[in-house]
ZABA-200165 format. One record per atom (N, C-alpha, C): chain; atom name; y, z, x; residue number from 1; residue in three letters. Coordinates in nm, 3 decimals, decimal comma, padded with zeros to 5 digits. Each point is the difference from the previous one (the first is absolute). Layout:
N
<rec 'A'; 'CA'; <Y; Z; X>; NUM; 'ala'>
...
! end
This chain:
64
<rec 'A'; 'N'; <03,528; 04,113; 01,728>; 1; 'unk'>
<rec 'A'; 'CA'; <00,119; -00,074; -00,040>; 1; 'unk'>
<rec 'A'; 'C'; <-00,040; -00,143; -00,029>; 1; 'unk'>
<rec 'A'; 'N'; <00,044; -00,068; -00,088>; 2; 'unk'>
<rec 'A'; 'CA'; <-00,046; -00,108; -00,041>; 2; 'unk'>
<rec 'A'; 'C'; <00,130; -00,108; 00,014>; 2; 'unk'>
<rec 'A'; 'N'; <-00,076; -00,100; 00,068>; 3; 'unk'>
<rec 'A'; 'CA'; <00,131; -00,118; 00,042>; 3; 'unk'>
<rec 'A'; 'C'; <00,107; -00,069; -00,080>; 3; 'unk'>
<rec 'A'; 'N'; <-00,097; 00,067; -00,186>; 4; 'unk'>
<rec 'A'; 'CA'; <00,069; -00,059; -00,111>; 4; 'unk'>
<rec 'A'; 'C'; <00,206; 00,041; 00,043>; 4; 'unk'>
<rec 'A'; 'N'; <-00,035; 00,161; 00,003>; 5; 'unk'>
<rec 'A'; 'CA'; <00,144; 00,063; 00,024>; 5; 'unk'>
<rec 'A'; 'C'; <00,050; -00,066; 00,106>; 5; 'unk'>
<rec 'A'; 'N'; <-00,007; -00,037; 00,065>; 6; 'unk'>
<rec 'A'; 'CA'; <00,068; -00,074; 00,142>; 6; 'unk'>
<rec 'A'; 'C'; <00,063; -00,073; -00,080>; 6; 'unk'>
<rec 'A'; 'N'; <-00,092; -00,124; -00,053>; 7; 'unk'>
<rec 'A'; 'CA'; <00,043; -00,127; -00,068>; 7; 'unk'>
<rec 'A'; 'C'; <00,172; 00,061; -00,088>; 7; 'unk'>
<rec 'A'; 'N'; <-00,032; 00,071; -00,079>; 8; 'unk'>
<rec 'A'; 'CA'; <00,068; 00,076; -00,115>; 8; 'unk'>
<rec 'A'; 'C'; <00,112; 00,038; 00,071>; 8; 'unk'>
<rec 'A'; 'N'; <00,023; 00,031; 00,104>; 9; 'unk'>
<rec 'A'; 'CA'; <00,085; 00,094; 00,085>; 9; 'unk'>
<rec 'A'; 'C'; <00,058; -00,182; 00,061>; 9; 'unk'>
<rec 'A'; 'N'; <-00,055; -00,047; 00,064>; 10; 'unk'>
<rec 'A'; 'CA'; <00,084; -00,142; 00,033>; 10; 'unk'>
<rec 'A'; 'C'; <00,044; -00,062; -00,086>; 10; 'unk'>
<rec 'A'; 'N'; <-00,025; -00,002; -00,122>; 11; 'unk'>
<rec 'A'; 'CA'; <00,033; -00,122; -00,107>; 11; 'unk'>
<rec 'A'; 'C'; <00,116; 00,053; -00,075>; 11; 'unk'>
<rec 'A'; 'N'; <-00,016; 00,157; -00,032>; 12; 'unk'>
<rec 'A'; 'CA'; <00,141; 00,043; -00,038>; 12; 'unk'>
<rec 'A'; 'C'; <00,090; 00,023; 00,140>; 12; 'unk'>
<rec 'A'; 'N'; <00,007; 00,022; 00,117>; 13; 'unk'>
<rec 'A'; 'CA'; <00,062; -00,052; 00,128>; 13; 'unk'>
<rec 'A'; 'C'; <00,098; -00,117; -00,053>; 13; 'unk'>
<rec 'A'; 'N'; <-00,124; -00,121; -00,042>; 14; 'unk'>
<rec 'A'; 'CA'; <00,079; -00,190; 00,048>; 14; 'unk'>
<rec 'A'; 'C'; <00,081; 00,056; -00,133>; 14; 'unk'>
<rec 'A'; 'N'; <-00,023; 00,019; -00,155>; 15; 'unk'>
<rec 'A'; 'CA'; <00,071; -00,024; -00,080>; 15; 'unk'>
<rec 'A'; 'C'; <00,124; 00,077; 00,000>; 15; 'unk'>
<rec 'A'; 'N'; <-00,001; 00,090; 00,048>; 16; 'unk'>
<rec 'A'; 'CA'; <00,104; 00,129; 00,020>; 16; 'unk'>
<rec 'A'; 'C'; <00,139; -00,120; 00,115>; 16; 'unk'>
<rec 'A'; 'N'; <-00,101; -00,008; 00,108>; 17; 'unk'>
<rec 'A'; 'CA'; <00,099; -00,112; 00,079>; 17; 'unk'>
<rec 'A'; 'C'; <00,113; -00,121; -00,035>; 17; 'unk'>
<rec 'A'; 'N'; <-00,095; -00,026; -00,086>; 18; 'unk'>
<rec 'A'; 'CA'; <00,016; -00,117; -00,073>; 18; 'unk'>
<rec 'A'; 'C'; <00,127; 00,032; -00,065>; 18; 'unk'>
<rec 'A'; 'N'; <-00,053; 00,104; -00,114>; 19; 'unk'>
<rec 'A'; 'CA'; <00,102; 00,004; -00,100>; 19; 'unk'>
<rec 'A'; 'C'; <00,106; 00,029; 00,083>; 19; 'unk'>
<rec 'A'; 'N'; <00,006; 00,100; 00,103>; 20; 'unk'>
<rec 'A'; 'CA'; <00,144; 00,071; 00,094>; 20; 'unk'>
<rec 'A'; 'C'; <00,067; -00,093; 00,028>; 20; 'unk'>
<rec 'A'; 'N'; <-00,082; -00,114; 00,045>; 21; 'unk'>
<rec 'A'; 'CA'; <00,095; -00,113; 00,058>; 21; 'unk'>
<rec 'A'; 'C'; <00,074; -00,107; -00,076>; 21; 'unk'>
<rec 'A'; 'N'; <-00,089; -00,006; -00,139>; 22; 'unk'>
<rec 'A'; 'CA'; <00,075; -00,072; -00,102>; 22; 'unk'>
<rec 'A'; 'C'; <00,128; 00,043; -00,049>; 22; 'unk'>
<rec 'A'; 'N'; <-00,006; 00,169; -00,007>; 23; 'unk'>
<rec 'A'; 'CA'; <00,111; 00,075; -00,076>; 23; 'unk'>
<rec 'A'; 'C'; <00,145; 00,019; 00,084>; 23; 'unk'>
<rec 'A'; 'N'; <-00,094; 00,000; 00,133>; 24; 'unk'>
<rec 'A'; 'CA'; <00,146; 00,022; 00,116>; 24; 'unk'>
<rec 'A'; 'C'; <00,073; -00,141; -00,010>; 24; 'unk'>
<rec 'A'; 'N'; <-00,090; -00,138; -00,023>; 25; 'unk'>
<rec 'A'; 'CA'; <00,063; -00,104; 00,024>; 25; 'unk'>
<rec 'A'; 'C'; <00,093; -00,001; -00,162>; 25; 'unk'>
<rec 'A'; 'N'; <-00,049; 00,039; -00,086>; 26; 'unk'>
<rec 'A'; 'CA'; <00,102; -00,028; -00,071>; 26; 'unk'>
<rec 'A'; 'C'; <00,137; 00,132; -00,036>; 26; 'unk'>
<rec 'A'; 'N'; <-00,024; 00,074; 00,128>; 27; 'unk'>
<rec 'A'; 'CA'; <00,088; 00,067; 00,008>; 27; 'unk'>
<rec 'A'; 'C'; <00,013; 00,117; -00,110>; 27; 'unk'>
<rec 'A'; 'N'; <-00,176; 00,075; -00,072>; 28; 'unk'>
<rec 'A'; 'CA'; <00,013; 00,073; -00,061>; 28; 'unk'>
<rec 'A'; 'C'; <-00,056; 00,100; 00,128>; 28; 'unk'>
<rec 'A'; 'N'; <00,042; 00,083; 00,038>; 29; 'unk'>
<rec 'A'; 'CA'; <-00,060; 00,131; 00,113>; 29; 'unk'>
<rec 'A'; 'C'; <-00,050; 00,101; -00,064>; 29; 'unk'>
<rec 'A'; 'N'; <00,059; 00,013; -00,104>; 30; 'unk'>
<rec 'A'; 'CA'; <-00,094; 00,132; -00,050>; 30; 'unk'>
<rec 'A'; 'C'; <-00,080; -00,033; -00,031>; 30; 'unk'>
<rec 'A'; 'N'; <-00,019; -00,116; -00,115>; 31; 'unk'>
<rec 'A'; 'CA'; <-00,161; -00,017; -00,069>; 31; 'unk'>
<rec 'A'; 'C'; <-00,050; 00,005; 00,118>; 31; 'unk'>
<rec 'A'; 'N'; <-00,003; -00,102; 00,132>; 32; 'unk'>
<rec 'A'; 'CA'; <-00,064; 00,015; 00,097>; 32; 'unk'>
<rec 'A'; 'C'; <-00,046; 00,139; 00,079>; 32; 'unk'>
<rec 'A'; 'N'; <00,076; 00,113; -00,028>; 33; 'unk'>
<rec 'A'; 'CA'; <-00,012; 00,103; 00,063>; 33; 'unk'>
<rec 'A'; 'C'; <-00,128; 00,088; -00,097>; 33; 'unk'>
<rec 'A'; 'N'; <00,045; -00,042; -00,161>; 34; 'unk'>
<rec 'A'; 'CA'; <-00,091; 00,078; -00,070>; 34; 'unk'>
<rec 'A'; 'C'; <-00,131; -00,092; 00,030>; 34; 'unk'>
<rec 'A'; 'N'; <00,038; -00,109; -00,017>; 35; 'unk'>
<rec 'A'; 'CA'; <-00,180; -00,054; 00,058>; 35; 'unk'>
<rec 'A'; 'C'; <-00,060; 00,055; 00,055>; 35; 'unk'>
<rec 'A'; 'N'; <-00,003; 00,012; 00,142>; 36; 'unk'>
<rec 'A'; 'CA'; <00,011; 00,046; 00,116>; 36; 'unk'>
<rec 'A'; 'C'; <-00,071; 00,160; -00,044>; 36; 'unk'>
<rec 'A'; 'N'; <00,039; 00,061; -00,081>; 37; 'unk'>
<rec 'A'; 'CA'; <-00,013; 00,118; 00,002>; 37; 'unk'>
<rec 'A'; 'C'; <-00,122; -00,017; -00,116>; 37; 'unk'>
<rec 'A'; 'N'; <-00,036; -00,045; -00,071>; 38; 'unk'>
<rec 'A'; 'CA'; <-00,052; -00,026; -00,146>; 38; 'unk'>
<rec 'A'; 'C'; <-00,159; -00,029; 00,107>; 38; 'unk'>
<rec 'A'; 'N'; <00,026; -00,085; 00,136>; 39; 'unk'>
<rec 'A'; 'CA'; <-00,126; -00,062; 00,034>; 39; 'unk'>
<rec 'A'; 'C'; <-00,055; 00,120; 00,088>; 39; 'unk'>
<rec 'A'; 'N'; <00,087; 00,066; 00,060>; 40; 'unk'>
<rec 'A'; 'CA'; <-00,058; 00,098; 00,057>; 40; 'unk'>
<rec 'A'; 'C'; <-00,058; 00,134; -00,101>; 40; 'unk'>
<rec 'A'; 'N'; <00,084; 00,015; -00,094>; 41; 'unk'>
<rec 'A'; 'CA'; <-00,124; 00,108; -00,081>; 41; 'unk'>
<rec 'A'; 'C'; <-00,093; -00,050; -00,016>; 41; 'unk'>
<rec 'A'; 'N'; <00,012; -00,175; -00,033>; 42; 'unk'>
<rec 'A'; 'CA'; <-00,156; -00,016; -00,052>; 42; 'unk'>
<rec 'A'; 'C'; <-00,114; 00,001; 00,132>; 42; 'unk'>
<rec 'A'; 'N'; <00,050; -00,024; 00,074>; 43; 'unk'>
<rec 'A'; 'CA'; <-00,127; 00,034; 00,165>; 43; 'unk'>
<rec 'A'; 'C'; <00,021; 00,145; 00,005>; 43; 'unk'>
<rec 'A'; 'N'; <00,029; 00,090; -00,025>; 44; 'unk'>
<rec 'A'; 'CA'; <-00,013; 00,112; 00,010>; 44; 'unk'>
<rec 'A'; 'C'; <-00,081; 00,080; -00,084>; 44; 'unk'>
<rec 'A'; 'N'; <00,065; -00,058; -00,128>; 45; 'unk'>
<rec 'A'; 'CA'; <-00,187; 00,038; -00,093>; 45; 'unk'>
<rec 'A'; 'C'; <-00,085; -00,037; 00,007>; 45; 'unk'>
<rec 'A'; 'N'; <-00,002; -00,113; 00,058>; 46; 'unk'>
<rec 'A'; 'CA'; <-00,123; -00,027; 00,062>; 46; 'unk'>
<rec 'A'; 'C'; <-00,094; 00,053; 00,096>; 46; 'unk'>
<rec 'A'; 'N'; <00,102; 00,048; 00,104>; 47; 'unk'>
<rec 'A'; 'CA'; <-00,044; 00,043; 00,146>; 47; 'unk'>
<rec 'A'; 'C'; <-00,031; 00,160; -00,071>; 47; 'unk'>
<rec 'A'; 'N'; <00,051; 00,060; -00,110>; 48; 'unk'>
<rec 'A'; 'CA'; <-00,031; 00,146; -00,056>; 48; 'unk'>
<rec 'A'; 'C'; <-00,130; 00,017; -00,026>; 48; 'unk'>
<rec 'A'; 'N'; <-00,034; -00,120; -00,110>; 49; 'unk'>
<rec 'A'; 'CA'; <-00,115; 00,002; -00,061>; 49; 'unk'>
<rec 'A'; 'C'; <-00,094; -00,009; 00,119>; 49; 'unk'>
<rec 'A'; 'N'; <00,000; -00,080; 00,093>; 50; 'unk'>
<rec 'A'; 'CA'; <-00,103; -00,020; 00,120>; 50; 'unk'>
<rec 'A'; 'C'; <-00,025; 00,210; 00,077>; 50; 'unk'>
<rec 'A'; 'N'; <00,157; 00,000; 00,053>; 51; 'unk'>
<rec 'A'; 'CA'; <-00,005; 00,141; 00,064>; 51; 'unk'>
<rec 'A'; 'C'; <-00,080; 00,152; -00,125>; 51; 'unk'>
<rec 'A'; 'N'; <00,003; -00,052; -00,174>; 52; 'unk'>
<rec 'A'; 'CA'; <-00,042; 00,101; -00,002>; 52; 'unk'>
<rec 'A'; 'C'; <-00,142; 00,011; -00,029>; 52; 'unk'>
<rec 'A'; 'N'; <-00,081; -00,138; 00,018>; 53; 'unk'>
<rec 'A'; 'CA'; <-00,145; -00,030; 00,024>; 53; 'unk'>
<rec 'A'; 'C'; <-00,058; 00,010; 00,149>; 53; 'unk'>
<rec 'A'; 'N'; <00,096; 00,010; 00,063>; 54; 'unk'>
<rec 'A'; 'CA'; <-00,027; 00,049; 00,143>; 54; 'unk'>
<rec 'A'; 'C'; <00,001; 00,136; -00,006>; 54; 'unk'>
<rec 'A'; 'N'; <00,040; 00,121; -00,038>; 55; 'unk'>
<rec 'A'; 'CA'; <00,055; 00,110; -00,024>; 55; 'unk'>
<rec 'A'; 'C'; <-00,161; 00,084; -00,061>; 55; 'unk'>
<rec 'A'; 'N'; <-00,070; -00,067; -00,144>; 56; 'unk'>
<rec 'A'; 'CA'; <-00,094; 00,007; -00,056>; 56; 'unk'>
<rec 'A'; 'C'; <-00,102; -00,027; 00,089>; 56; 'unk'>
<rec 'A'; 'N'; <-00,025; -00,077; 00,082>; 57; 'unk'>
<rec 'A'; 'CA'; <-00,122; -00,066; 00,062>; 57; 'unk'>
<rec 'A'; 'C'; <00,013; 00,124; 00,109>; 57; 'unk'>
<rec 'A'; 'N'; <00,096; 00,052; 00,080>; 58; 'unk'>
<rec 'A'; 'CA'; <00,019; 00,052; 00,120>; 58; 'unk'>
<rec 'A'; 'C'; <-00,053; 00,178; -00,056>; 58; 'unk'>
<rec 'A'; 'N'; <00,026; 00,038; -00,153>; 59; 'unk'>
<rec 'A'; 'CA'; <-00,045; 00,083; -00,007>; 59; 'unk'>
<rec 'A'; 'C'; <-00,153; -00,001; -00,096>; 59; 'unk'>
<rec 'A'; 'N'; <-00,029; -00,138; -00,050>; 60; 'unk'>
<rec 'A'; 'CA'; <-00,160; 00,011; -00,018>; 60; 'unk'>
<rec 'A'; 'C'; <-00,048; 00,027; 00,155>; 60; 'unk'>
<rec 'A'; 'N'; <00,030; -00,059; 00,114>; 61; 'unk'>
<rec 'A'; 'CA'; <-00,103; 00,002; 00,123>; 61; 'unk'>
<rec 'A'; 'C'; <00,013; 00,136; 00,012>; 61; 'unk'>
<rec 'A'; 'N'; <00,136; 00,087; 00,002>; 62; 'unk'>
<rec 'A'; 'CA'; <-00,034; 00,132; 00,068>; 62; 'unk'>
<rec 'A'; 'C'; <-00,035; 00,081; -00,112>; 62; 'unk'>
<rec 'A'; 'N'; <-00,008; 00,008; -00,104>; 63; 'unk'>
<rec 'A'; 'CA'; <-00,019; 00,071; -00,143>; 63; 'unk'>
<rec 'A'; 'C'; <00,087; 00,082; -00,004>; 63; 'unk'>
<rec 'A'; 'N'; <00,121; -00,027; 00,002>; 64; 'unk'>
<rec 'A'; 'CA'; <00,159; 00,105; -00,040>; 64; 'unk'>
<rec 'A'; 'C'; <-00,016; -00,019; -00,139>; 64; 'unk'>
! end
């Protein structure tokens, strides 16, 4: 695992925050809600792409 994704995974975190808190203050909730949701797919394809190079490596070691 490489620390790059950490970084990647915190930085869309702060901006995701960010934006939630800008949108709630101006009293839009949904955009804020779709944010919210927009930042989590994007860490999730992320975290996919990682799980399915873990997946490959786990069956180069055993030769499945």
């Amino acid at each position: 695992m490489d620390i790059d994704l950490i970084f990647k995974i915190a930085g869309t975190g702060i901006i995701v925050a960010v934006l939630n808190l800008v949108l709630k203050r101006a009293e839009r909730e949904e955009q804020a809600m779709m944010t919210t949701l927009a930042g989590l797919i994007v860490v999730l394809m992320l975290i996919i792409e990682e799980i399915g190079q873990l997946f490959d490596t786990v069956k180069a070691v055993f030769g499945l």
